[in-house]
C-alpha positions in Angstrom: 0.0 0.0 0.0 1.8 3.4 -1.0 0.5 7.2 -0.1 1.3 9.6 -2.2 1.7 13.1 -0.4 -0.3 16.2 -2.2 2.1 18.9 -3.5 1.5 22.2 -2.2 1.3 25.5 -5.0 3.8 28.1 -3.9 6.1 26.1 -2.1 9.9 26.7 -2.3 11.3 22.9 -3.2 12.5 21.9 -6.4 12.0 18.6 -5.2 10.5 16.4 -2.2 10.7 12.5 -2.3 9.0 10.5 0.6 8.1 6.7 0.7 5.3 6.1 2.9 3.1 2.7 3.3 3.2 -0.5 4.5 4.7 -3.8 3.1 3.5 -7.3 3.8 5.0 -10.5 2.8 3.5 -14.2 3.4 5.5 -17.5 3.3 5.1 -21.2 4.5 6.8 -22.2 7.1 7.7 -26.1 6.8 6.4 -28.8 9.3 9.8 -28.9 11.6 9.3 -25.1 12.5 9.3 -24.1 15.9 6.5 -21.8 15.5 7.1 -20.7 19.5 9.9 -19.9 18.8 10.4 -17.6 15.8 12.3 -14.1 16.1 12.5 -11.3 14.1 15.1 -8.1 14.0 15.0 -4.7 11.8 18.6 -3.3 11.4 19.5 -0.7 8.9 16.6 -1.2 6.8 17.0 -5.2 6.9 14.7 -7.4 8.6 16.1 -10.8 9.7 13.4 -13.7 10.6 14.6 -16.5 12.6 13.0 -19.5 12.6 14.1 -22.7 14.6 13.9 -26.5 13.7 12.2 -28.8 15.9 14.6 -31.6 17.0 13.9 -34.8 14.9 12.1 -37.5 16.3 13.6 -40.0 18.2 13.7 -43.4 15.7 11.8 -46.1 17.2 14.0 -49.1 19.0 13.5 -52.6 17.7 11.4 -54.3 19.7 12.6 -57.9 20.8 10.2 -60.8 21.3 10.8 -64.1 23.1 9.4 -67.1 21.4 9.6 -70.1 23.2 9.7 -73.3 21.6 7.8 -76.3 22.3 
């Protein structure tokens, strides 16, 4: 969404540039994101999202079963 300011008759600027509005960005996050945990910085005009992983699941020990024999 961009604004755009109304020039004035009789003012004494050659020139006047402003950016005004908003900005909005959507993306997917994927299915090990720690959603609780997300950050975001703005530094010199640059914003940094952090997202963390989720740790993997644990793999599943084989299971042992004792057959007895007749």
């Amino acid at each position: 969404e961009r604004k755009r300011e109304e020039e004035k008759e009789g003012a004494k600027y050659l020139r006047m540039e402003r950016r005004v509005g908003k900005f909005m960005r959507k993306f997917v996050l994927p299915e090990n994101a720690n959603t609780d945990a997300i950050s975001a910085k703005c530094q010199d005009g640059v914003l940094s999202v952090t997202v963390q992983k989720l740790p993997p699941p644990q793999p599943k020990k084989p299971r042992t079963i004792e057959v007895k024999v007749a």
